[in-house]
C-alpha positions in Angstrom: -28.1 10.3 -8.2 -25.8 13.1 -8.3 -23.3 13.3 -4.8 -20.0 15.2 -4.9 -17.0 15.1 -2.1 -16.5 18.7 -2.9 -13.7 20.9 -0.3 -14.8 23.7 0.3 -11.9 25.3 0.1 -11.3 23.3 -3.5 -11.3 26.3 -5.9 -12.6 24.4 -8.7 -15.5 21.5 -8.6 -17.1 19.3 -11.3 -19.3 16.3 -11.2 -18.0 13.9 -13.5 -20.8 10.6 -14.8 -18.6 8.0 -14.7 -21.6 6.0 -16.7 -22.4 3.7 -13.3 -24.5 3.3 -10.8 -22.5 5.8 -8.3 -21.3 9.0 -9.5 -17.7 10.1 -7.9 -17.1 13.8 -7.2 -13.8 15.1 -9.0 -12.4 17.7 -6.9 -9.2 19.6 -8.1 -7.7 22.1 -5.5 -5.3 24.4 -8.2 -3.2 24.7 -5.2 -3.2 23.2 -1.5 0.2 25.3 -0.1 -1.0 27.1 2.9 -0.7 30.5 3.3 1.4 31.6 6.2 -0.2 31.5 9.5 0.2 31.7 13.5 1.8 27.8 14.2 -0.1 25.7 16.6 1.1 25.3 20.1 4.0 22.9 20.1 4.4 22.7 16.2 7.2 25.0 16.1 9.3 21.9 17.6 8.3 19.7 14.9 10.4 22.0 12.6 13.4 22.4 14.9 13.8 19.4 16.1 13.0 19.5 19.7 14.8 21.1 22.1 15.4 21.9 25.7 12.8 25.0 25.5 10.0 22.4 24.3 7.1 23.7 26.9 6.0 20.8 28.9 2.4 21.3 27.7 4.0 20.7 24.1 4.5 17.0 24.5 3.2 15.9 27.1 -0.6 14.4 28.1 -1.6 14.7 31.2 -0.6 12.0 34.0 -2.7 8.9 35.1 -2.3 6.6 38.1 -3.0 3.2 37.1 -5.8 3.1 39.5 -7.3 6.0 37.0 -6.9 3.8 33.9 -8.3 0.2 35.2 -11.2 2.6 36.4 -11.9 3.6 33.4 -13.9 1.5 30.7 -12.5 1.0 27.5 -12.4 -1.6 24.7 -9.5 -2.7 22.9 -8.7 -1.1 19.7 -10.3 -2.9 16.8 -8.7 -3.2 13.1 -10.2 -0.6 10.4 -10.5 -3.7 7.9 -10.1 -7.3 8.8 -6.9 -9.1 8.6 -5.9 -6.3 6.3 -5.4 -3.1 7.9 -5.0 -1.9 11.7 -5.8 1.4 13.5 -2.9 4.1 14.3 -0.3 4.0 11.4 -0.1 1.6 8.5 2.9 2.2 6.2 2.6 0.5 2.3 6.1 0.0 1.1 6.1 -1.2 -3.1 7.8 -0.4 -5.5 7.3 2.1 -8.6 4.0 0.6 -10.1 3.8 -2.5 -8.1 0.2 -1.0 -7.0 0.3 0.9 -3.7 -1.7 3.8 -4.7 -4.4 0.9 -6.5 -4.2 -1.0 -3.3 -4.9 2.4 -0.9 -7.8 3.7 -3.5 -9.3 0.3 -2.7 -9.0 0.6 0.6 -10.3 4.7 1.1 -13.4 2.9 -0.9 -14.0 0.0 1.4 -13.5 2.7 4.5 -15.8 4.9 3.1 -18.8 2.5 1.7 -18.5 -0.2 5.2 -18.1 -2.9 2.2 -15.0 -5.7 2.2 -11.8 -4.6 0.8 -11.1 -6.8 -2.2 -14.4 -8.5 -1.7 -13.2 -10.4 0.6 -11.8 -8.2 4.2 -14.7 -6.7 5.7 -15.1 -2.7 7.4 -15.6 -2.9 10.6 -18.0 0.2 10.5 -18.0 3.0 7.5 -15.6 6.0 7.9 -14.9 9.2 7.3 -11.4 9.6 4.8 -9.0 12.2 3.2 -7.0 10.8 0.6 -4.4 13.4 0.1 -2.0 12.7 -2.9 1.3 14.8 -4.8 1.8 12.2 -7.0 1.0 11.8 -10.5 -1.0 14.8 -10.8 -5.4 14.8 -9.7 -6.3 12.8 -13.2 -4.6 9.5 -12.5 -6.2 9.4 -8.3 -9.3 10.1 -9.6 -9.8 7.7 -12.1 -8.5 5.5 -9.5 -10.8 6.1 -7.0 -13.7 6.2 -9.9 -12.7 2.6 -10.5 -12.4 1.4 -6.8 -16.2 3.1 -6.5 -17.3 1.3 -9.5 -17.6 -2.2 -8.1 -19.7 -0.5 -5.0 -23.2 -0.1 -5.0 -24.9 3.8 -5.3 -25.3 5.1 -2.3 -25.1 8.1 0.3 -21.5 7.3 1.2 -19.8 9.3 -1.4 -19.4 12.5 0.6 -17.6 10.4 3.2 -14.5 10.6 0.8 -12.7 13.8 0.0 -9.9 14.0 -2.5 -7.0 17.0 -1.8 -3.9 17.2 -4.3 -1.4 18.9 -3.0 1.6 21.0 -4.7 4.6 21.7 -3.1 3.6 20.5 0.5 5.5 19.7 3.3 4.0 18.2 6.1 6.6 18.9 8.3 7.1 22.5 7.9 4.4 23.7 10.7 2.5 25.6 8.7 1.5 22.8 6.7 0.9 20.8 9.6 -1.6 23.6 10.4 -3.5 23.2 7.3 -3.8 19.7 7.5 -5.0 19.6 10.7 -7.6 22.2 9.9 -9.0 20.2 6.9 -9.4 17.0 9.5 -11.3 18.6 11.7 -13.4 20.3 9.1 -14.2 17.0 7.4 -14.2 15.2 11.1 -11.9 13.1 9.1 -11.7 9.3 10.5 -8.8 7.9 8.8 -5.9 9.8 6.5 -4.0 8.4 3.7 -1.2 10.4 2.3 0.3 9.1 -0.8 3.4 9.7 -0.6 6.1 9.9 1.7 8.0 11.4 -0.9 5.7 13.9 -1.9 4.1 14.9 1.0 7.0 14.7 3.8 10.5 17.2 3.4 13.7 16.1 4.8 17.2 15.4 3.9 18.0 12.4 3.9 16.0 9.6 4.2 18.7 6.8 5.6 19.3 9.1 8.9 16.8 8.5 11.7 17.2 11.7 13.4 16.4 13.3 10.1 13.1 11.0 9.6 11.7 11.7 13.4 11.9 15.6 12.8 9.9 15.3 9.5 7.8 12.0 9.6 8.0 10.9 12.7 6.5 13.6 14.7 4.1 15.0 12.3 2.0 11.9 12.3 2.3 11.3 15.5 0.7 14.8 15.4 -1.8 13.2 13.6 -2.8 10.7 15.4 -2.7 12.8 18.7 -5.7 14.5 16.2 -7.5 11.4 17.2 -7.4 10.1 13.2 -5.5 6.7 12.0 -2.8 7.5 9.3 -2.1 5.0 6.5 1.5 6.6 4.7 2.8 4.8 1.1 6.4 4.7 0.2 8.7 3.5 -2.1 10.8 0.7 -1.9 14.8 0.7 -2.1 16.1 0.5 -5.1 18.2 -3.5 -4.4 14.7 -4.6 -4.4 15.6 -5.9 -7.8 18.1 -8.2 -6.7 16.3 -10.3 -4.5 12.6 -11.5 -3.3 11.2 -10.0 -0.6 10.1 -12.0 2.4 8.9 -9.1 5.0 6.6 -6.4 4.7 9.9 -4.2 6.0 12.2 -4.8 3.3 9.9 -2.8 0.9 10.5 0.4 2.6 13.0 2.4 1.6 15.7 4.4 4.2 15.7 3.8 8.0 14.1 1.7 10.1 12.7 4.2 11.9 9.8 4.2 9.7 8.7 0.5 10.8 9.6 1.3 14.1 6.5 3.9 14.4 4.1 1.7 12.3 1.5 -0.9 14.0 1.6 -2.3 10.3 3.2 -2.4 7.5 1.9 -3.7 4.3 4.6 -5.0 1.8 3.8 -5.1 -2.1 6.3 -7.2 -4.6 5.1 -7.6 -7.9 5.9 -10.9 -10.1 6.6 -10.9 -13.2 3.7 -13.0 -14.3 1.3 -9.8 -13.2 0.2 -11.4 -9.9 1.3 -9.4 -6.6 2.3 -10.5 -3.9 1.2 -9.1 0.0 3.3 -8.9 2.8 2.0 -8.6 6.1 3.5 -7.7 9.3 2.3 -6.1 12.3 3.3 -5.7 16.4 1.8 -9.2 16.9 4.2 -10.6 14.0 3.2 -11.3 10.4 0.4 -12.8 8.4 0.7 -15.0 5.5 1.1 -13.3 2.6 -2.0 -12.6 0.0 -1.8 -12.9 -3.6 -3.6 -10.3 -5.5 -4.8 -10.3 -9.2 -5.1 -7.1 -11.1 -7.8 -6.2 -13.3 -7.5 -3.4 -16.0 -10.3 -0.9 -17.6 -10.2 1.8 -20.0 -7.1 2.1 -22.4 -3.8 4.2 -23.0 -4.2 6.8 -20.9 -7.3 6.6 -19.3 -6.3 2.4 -18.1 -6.7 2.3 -14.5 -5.6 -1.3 -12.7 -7.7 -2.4 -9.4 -6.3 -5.6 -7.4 -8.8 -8.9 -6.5 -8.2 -10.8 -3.3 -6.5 -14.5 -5.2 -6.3 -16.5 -2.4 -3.1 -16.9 -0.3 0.1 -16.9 -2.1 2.1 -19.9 -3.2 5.3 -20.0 -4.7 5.7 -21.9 -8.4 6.2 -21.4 -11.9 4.8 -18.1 -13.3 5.5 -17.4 -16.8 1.3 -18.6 -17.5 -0.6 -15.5 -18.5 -3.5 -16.9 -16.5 -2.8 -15.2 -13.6 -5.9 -15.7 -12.0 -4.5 -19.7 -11.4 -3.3 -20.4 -7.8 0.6 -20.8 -8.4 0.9 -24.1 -6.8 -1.2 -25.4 -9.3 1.0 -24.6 -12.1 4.2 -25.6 -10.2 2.5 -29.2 -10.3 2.0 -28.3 -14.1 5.5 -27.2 -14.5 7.0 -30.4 -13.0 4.8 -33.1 -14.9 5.9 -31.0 -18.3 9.3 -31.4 -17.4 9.6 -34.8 -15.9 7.5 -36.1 -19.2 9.8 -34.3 -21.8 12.9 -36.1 -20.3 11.3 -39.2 -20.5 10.7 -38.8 -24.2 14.1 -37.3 -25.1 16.2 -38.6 -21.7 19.1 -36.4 -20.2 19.0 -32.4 -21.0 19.7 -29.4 -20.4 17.6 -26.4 -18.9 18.4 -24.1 -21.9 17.0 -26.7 -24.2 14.0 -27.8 -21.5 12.6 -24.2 -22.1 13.6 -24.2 -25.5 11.1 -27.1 -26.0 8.6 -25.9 -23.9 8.2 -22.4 -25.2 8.7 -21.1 -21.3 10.9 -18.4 -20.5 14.0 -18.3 -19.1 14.1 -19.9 -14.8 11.0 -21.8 -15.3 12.1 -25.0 -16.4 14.9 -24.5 -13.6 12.2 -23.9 -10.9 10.1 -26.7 -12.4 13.3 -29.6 -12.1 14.1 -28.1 -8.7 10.6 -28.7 -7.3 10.0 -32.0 -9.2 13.3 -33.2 -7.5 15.2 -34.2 -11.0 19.1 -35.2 -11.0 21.7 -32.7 -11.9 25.1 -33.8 -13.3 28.0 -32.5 -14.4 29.5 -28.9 -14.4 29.5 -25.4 -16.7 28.2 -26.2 -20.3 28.0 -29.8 -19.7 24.8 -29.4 -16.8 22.2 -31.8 -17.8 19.1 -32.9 -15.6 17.7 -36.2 -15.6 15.2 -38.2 -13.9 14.3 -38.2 -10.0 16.6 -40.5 -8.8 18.9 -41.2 -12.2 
């Protein structure tokens, strides 16, 4: 079965027979910069600013008595996919390669087939999605997305998923805005990702908030007024390294206004052992975080990575290439190796633990500290015992 996601506005479209059951459409747009054109109503603000000319009809809906609203039936809003990703905006904050554009091609997928997000969340009912993307360049998404589709079943749901790269767009220059609203409504888009905030989004400097609510802020809230849910990837600051993350929020980088504007934010900090771990956090608090397990296909430059739900995440030792093991199951490894090499060879220290055990460096350390063994003495002289010794 041949289906294609074609734009048509995409200057250039192939069919590509990805050798599985579904075929994916590959749609290359040479060029997505809007010409120029008459700004919508209101959209001149989102370039200046906002100021005190701002027509009323700009910004404002029209007024409701509360007596108006109770009267009026409505449901509360539901999540797009279980326990993984609510309506309005969703902001993914990782790192460079930790897997946030893997994570959001798994997602689009799961949106646009109604089937769980790493086999595990389900779609509360199938939707309509633009992934737009100025990362990377078109090859690397689509071989994503080809590899998301893969573990799908062939179906009619293809066309539900259009691809747009974009060059040298800016969604908060009006025109732009223009253009993107225009493709939404084409495609009667449900749901938007834009990958990335750095791509996709001008601005100064990221750190002042004044600067992020002219050029994020109020474009997607632009978006969203569209009646679509936005889910926006960004890169994480750059002390990452120096510490573990424990919220969602300290993987995005600049101000806080970011959060601020999010109903969720999805956090992504990858171990060193390969496994990933997923922060949570949304108006009603935070989850407990997931541990995902990538899986690889193809090689050099046609690998692609996709992520599989591992169960929640547990802290432990790591340095194990079988990632797929829960980690508190080989903390409980870690410790017994530890406590039995002592017992054989009595006081030591770390640097010869590992050295014995073929681990890398901080295991061994990790291990003794869970396992509950004695430290004594200071600087070279450190040597770990025996619980209790």
């Amino acid at each position: 079965m041949r289906s294609s996601i074609c734009s048509p506005r995409a200057r250039r479209c192939k069919v590509r027979d990805d050798g599985r059951d579904g075929l994916l459409a590959r749609v290359v747009a040479a060029s997505a910069v809007a010409p120029a054109a008459p700004t919508l109503q209101g959209t001149e603000s989102l370039a200046a600013g906002g100021d005190a000319q701002r027509s009323t009809e700009a910004f404002a809906e029209e007024a409701r008595t509360l007596r108006e609203i109770l009267e009026e039936p409505r449901q509360p809003p539901q999540p797009l996919i279980e326990g993984l990703l609510a309506y309005g905006i969703t902001v993914i904050g990782a790192d460079s390669f930790a897997g946030k554009s893997t994570l959001a091609y798994e997602l689009a997928v799961a949106l646009t087939s109604g089937t769980p997000a790493l086999e595990t969340f389900g779609v509360a009912s199938p939707k309509r999605v633009l992934y737009v993307a100025g990362e990377q360049g078109p090859e690397r998404h689509e071989y994503g997305l080809a590899f998301a589709a893969a573990t799908r079943s062939a179906g009619g749901w293809h066309d539900r998923l259009v691809f747009r790269y974009l060059h040298a767009f800016d969604l908060s220059k009006p025109e732009h805005l223009k253009w993107m609203l225009g493709e939404i409504r084409r495609m009667n888009a449900d749901v938007v990702i834009l990958d990335s905030k750095t791509s996709l989004f001008g601005g100064v400097d990221e750190n002042d908030a004044l600067d992020s609510r002219r050029t994020v802020r109020e474009p997607l809230q632009r978006l969203v007024r569209e009646g679509v849910d936005v889910v926006l990837l960004h890169h994480a600051p750059k002390t990452l390294r120096d510490y573990v993350p424990t919220h969602a929020n300290e993987l995005l980088r600049g101000s806080g206004d970011l959060a601020a504007m999010a109903s969720q934010v999805l956090g992504l900090w990858r171990h060193r052992s390969g496994r990933t771990k997923l922060l949570r956090a949304n108006r009603f608090g935070e989850d407990a975080p997931l541990m995902l397990v990538p899986r690889y296909s193809g090689e050099g430059k046609q690998r692609v990575m996709s992520f599989q739900h591992g169960g929640p995440w547990a802290e432990g030792g790591s340095a194990t290439r079988d990632v797929g093991t829960p980690a508190a199951h080989r903390a409980i490894a870690d410790q017994r190796a530890v406590v039995e090499i002592i017992e054989r060879r009595g006081a030591l220290p770390r640097s010869e633990i590992e050295r014995l055990l073929g681990w890398k460096r901080d295991r061994a350390h990790r291990a003794l500290k869970a396992a509950g063994c004695t430290r004594r003495g200071n600087g070279p002289a450190v040597r770990w015992s025996l619980p209790g010794e």
